[in-house]
Backbone and ligand atoms as CSV (ligand in chain L), in Angstrom:
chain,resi,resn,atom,element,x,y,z
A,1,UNK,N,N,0.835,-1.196,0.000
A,1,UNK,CA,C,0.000,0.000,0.000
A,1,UNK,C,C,0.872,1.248,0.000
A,2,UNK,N,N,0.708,2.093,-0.979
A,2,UNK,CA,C,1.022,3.461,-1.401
A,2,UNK,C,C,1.107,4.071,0.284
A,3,UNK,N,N,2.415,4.752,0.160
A,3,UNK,CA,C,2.855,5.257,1.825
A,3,UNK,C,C,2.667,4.763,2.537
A,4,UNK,N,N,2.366,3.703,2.947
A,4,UNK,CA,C,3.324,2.700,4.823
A,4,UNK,C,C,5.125,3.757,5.007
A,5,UNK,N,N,4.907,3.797,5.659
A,5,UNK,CA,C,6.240,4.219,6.336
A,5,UNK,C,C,7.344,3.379,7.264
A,6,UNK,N,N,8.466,3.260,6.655
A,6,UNK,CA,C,9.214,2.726,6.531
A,6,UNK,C,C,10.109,3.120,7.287
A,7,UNK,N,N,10.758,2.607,8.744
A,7,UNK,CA,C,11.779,3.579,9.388
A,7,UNK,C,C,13.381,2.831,9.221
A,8,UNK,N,N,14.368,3.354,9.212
A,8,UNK,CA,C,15.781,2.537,8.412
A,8,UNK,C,C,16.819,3.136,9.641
A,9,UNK,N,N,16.650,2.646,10.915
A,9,UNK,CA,C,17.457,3.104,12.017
A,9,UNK,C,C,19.175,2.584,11.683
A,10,UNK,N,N,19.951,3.406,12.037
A,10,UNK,CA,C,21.292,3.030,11.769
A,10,UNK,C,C,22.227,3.554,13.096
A,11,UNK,N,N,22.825,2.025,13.759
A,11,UNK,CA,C,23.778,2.651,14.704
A,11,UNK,C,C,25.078,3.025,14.831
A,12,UNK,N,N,25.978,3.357,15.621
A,12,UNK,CA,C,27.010,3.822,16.022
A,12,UNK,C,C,28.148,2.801,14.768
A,13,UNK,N,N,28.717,3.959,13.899
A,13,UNK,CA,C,29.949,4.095,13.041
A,13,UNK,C,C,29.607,3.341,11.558
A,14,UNK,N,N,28.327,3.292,11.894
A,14,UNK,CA,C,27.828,2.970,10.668
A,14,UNK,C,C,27.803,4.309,9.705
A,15,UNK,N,N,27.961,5.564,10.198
A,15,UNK,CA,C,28.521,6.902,9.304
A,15,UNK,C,C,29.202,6.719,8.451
A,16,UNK,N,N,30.568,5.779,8.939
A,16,UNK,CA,C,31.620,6.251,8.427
A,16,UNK,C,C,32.018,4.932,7.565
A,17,UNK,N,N,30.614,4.390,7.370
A,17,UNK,CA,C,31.029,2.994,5.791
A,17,UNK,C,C,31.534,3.806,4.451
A,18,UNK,N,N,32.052,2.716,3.640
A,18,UNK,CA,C,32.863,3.311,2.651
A,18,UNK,C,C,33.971,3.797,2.732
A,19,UNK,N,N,34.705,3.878,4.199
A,19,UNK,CA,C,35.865,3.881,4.567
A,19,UNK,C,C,36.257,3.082,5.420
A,20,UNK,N,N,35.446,2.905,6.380
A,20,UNK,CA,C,35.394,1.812,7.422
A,20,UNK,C,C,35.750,0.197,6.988
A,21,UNK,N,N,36.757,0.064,7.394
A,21,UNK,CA,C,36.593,-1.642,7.245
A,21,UNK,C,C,35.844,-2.007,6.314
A,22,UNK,N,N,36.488,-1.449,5.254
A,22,UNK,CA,C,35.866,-1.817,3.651
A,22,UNK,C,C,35.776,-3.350,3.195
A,23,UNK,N,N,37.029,-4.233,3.717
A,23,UNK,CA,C,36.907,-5.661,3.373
A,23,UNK,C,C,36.115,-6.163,4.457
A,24,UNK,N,N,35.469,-5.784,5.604
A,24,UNK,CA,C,34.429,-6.259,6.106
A,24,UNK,C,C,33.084,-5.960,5.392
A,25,UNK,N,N,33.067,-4.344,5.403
A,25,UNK,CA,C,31.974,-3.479,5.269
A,25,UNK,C,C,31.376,-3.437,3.541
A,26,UNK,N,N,32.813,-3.613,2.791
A,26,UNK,CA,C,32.220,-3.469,1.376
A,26,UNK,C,C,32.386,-1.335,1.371
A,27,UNK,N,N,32.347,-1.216,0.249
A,27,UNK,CA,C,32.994,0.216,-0.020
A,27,UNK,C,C,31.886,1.027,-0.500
A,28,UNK,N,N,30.452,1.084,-0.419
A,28,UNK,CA,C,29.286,1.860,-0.607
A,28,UNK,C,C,28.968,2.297,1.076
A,29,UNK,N,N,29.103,3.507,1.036
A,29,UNK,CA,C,28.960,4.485,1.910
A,29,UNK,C,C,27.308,4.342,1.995
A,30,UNK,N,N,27.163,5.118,3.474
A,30,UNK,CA,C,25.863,5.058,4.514
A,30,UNK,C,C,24.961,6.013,3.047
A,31,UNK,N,N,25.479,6.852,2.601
A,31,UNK,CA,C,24.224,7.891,1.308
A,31,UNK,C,C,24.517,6.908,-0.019
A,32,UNK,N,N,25.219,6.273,-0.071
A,32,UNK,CA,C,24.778,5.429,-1.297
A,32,UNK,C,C,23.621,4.320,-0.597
A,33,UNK,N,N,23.608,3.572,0.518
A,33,UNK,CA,C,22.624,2.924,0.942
A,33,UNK,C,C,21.330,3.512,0.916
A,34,UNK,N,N,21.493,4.352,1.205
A,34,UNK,CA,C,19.957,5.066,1.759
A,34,UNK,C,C,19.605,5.486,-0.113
A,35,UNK,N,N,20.018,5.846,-0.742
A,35,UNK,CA,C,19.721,5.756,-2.113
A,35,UNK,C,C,19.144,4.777,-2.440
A,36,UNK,N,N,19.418,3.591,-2.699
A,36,UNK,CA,C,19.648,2.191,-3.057
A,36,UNK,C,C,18.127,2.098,-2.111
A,37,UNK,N,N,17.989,2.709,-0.897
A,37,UNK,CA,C,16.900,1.815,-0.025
A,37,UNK,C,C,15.524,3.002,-0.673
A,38,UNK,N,N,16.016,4.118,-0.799
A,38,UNK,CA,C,14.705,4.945,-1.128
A,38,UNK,C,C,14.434,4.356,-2.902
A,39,UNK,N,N,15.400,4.514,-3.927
A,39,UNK,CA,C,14.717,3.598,-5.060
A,39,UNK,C,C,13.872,2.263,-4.937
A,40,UNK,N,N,14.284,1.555,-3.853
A,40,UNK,CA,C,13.512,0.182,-3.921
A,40,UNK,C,C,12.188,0.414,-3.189
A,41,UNK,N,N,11.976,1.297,-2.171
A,41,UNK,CA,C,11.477,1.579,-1.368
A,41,UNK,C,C,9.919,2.722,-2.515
A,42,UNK,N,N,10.551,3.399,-3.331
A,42,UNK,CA,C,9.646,4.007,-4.350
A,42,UNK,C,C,8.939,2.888,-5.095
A,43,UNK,N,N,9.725,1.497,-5.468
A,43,UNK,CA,C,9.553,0.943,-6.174
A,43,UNK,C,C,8.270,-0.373,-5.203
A,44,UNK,N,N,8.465,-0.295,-4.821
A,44,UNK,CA,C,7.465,-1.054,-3.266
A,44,UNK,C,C,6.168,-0.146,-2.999
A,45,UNK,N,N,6.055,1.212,-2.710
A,45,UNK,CA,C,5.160,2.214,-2.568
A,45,UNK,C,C,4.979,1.764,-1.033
A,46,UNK,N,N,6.748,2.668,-0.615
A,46,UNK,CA,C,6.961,2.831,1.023
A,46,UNK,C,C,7.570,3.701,0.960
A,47,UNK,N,N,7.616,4.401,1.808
A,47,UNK,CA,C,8.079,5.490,2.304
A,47,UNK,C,C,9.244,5.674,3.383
A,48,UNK,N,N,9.817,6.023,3.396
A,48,UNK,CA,C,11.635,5.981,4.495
A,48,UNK,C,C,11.572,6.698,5.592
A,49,UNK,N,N,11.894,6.689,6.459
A,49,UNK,CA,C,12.377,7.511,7.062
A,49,UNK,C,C,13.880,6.976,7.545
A,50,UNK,N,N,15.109,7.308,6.947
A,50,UNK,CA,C,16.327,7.059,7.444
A,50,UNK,C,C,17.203,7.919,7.893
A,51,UNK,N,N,17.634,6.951,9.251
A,51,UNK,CA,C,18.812,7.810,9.958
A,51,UNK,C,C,19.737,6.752,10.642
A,52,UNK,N,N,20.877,7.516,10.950
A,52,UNK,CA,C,21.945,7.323,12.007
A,52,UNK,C,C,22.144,8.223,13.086
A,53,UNK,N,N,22.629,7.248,13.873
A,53,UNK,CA,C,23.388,7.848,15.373
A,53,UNK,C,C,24.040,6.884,15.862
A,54,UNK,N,N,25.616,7.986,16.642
A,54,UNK,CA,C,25.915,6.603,17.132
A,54,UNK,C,C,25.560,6.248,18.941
A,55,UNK,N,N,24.474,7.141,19.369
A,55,UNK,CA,C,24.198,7.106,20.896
A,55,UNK,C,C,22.981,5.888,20.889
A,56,UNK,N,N,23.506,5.289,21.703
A,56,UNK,CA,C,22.302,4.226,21.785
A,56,UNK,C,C,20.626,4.662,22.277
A,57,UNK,N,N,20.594,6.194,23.027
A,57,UNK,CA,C,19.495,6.455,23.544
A,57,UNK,C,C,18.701,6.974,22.675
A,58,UNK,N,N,19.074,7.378,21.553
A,58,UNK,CA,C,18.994,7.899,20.660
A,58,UNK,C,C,17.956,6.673,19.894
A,59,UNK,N,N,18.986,5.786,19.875
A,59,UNK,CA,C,18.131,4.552,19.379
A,59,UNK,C,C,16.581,4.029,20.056
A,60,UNK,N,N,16.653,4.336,21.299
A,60,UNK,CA,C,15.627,4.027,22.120
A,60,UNK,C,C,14.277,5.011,21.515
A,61,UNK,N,N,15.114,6.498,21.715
A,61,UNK,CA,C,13.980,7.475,21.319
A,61,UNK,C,C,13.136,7.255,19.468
A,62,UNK,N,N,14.208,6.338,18.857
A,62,UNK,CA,C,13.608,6.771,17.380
A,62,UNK,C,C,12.627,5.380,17.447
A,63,UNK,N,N,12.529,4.235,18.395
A,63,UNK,CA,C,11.941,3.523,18.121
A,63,UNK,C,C,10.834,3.546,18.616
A,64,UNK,N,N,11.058,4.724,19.557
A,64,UNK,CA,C,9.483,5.084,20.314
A,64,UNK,C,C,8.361,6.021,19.385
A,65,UNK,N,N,9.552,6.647,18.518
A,65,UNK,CA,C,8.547,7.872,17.285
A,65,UNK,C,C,8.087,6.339,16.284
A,66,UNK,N,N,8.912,5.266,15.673
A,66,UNK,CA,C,8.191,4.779,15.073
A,66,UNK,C,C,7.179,4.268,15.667
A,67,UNK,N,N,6.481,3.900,16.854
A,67,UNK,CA,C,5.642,3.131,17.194
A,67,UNK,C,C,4.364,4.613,17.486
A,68,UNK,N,N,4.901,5.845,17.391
A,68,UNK,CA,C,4.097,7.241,17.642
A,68,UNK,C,C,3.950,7.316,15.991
A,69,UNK,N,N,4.753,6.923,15.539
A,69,UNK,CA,C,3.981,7.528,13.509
A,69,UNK,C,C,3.325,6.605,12.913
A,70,UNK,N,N,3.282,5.014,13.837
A,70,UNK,CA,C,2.123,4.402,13.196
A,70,UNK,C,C,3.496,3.459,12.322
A,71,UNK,N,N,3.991,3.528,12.112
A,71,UNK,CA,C,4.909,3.075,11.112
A,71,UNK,C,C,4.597,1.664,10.925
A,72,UNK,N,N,5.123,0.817,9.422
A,72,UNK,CA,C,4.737,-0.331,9.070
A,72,UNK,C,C,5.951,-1.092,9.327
A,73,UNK,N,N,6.681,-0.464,9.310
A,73,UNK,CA,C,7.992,-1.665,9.998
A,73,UNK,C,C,9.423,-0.613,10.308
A,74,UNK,N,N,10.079,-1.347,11.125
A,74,UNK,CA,C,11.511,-0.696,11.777
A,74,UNK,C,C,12.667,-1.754,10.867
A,75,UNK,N,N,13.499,-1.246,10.378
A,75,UNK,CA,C,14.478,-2.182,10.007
A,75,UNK,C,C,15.623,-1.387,10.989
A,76,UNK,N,N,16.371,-2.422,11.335
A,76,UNK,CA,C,17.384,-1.789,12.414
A,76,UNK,C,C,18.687,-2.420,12.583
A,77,UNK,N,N,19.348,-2.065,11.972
A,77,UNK,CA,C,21.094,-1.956,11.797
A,77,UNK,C,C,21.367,-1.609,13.454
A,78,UNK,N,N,21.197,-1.797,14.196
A,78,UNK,CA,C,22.004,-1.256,15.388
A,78,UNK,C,C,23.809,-1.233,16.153
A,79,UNK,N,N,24.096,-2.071,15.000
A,79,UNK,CA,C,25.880,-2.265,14.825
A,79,UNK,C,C,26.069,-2.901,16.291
A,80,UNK,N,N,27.111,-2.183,17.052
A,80,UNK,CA,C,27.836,-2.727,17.830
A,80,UNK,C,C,26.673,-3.047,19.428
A,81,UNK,N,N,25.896,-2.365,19.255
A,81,UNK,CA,C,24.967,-2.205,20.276
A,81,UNK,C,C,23.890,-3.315,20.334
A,82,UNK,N,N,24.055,-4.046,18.870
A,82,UNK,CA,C,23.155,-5.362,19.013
A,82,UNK,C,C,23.996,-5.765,19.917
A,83,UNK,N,N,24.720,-6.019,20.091
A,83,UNK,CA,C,25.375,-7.455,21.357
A,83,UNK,C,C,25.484,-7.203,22.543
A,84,UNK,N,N,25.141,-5.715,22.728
A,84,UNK,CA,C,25.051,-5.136,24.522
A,84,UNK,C,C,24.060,-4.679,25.100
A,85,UNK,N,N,23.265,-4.577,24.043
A,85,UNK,CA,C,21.760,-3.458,24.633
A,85,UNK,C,C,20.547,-4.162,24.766
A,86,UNK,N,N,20.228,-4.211,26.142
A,86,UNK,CA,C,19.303,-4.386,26.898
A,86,UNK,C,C,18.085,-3.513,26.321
A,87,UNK,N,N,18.769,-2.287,26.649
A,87,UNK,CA,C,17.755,-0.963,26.417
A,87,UNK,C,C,16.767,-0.821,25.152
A,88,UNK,N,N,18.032,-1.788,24.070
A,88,UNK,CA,C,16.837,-1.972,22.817
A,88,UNK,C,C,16.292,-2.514,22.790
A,89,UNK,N,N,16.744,-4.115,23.259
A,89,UNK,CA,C,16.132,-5.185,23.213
A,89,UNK,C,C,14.700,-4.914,24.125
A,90,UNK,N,N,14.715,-4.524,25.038
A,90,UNK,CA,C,13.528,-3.556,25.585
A,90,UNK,C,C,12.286,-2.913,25.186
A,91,UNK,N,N,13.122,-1.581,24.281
A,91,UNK,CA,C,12.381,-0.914,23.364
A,91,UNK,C,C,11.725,-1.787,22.455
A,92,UNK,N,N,12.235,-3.022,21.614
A,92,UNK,CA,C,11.791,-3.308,20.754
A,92,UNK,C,C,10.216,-4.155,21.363
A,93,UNK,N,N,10.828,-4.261,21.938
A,93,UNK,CA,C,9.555,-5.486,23.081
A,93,UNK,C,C,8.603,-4.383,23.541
A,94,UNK,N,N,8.566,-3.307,23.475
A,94,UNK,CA,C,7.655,-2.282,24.299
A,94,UNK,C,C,6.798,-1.569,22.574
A,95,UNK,N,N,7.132,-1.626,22.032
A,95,UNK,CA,C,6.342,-1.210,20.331
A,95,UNK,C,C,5.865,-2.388,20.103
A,96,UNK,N,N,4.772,-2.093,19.226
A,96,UNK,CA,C,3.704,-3.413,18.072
A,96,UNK,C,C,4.382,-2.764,17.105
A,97,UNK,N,N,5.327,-2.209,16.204
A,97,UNK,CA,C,6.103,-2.132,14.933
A,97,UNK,C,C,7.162,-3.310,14.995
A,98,UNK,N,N,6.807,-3.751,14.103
A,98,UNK,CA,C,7.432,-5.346,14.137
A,98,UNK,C,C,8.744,-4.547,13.414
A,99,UNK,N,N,10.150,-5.164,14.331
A,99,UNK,CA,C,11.664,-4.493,13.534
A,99,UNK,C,C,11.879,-5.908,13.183
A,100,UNK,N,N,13.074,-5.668,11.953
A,100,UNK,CA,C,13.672,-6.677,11.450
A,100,UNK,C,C,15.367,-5.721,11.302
A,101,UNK,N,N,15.924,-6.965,11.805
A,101,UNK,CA,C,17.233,-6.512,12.064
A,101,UNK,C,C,18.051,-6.610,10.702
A,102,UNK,N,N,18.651,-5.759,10.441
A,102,UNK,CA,C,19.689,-6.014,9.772
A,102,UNK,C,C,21.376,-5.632,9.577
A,103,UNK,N,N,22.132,-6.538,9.400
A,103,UNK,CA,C,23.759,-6.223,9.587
A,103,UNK,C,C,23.970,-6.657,7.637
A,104,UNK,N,N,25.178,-5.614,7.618
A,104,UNK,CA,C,26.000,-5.633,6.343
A,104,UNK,C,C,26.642,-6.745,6.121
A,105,UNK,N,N,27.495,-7.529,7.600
A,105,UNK,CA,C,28.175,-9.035,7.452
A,105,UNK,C,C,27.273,-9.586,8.594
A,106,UNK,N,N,28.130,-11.305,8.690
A,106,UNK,CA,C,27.346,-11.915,9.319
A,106,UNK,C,C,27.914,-12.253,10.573
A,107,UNK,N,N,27.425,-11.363,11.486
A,107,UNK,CA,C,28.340,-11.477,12.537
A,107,UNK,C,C,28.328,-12.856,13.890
A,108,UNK,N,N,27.634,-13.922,12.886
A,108,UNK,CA,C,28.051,-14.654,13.874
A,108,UNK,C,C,29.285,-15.949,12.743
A,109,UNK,N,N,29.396,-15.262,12.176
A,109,UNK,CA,C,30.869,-15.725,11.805
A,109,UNK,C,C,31.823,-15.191,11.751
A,110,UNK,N,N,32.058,-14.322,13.141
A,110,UNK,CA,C,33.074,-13.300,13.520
A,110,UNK,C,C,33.222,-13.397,14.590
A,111,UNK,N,N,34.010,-12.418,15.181
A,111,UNK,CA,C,34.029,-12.470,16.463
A,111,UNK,C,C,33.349,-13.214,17.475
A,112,UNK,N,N,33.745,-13.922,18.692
A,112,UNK,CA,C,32.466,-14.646,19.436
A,112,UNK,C,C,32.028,-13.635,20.445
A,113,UNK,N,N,32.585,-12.592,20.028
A,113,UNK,CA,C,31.357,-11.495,21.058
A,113,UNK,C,C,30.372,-10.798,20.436
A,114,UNK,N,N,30.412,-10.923,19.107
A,114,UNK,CA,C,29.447,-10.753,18.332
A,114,UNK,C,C,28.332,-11.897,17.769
A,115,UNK,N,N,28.710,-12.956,18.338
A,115,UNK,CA,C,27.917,-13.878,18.108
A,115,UNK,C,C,25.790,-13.911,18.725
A,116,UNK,N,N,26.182,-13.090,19.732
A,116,UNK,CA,C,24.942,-12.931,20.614
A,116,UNK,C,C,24.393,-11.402,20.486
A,117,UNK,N,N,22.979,-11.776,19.772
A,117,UNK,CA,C,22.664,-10.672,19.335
A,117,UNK,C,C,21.086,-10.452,20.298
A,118,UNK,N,N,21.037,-9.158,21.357
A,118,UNK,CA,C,19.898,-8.505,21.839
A,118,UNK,C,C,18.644,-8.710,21.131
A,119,UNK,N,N,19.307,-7.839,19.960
A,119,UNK,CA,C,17.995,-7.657,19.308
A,119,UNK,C,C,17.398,-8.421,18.959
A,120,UNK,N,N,17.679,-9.482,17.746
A,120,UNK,CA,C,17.587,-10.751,17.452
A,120,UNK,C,C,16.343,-11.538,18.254
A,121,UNK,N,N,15.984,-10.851,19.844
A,121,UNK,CA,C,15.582,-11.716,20.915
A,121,UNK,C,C,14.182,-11.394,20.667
A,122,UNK,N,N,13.783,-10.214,19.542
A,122,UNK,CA,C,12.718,-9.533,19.779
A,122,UNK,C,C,12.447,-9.706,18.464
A,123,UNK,N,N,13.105,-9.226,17.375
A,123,UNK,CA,C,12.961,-9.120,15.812
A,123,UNK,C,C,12.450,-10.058,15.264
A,124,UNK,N,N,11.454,-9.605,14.172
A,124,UNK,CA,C,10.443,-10.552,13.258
A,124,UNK,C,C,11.179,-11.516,12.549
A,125,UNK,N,N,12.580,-10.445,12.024
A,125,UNK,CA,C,13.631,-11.335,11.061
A,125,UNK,C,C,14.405,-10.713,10.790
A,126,UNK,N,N,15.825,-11.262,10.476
A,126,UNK,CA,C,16.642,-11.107,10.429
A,126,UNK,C,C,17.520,-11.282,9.324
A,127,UNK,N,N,18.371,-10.640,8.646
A,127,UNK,CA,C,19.343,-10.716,7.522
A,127,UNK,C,C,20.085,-10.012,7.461
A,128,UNK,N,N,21.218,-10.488,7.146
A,128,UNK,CA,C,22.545,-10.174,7.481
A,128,UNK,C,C,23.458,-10.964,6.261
A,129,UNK,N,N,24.922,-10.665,6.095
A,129,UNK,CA,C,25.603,-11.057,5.666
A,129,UNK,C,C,25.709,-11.073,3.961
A,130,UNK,N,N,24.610,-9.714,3.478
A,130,UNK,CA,C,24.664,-9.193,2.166
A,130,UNK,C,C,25.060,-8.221,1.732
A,131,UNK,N,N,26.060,-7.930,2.914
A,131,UNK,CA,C,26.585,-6.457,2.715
A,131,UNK,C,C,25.366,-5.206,2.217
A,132,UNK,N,N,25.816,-4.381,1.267
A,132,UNK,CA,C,24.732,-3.207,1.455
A,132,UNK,C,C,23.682,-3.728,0.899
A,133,UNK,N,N,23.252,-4.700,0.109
A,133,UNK,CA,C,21.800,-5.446,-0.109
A,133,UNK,C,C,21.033,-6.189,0.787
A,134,UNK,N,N,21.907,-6.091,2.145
A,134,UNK,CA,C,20.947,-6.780,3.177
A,134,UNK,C,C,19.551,-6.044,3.810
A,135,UNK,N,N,20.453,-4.486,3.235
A,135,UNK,CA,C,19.259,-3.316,3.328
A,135,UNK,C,C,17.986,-3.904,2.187
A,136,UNK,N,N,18.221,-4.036,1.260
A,136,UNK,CA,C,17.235,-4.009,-0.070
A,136,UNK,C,C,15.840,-5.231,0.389
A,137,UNK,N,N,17.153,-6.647,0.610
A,137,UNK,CA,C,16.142,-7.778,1.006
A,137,UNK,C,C,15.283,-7.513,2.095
A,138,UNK,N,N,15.739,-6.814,3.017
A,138,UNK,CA,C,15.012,-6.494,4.554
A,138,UNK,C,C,13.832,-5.502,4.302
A,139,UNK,N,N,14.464,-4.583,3.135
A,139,UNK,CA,C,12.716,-3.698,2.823
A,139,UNK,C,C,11.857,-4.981,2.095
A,140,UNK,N,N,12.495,-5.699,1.644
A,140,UNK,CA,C,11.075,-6.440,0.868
A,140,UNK,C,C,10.762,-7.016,1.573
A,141,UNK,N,N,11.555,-7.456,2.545
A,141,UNK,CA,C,10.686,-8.655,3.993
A,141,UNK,C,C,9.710,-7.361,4.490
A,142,UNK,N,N,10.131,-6.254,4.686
A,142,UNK,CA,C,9.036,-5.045,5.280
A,142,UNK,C,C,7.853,-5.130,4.368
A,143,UNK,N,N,8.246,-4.619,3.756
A,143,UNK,CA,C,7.167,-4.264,2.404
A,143,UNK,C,C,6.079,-6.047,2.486
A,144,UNK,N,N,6.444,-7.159,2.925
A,144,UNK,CA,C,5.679,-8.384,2.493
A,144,UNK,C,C,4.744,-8.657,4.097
A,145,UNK,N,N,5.328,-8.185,4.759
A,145,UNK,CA,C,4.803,-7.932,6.434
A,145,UNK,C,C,3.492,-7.341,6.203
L,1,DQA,C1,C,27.243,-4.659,11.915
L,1,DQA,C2,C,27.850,-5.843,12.673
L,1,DQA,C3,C,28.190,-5.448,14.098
L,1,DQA,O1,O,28.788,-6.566,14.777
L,1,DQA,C4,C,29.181,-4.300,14.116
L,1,DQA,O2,O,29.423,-3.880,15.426
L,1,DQA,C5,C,28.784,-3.173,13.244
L,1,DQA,C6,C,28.150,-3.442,11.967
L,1,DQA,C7,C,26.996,-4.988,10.436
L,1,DQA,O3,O,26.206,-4.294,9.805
L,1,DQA,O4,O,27.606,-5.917,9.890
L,1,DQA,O5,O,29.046,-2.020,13.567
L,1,DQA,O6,O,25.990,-4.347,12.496
């Protein structure tokens, strides 16, 4: 349906992709994503709202406006803060906007402190490990919700 709104939360140093740990991250920067997510996102008949920060409270507050704008789904990159935050894992449990998580790699074939993911505990679904198209697949899991 023509305008559902679409929220594309992005956490801490996820700014600075396209320079960042490019052989992790892949070399398309945070405004080439959000490009890439508003064409597919036109092409779906959804609507965006995307951002970053890297404060986690921050994160708390934007998931409380999506569940205040009515929104049709949260997709949520939360980076390093999936594996520590309570506070989201929280938030996400306190909204009816169903989030679906998504990471650029797959971080449980990395690090084993990245193996355990918060969010994950709450999220409809999850995809990961498509680098900047993990954004694309995750709007169409939105968009099919
Ligand atoms: C990430 C994976 C996290 O483990 C990491 O802390 C990030 C990015 C990803 O998109 O692959 O910052 O969320």
């Amino acid at each position: 349906m023509t305008g559902d709104q679409v929220f594309v939360l992005n956490g801490p140093n996820l700014n600075l992709l396209g320079t960042r740990e490019p052989e992790v991250y892949g070399t398309a920067t945070l405004a080439d994503i959000e490009t890439n997510v508003r064409a597919k996102a036109a092409d779906l008949g959804l609507a965006v709202d995307f951002r970053q920060t890297n404060h986690e409270g921050v994160l708390v507050d934007w998931l409380h406006e999506a569940q205040a704008a009515g929104a049709k789904a949260v997709l949520l990159n939360a980076a390093a803060y999936t594996h520590t935050s309570i506070a989201l894992l929280d938030a996400i449990k306190a909204i009816a906007v169903p989030v679906i998580e998504v990471h650029l790699s797959d971080p449980e074939q990395r690090e084993p402190f990245r193996h355990h993911s918060y969010v994950q505990l709450a999220a409809v679904e999850v995809v990961k490990g498509l680098g900047a198209d993990s954004y694309l697949v995750a709007l169409e899991r939105a968009a099919a919700l």
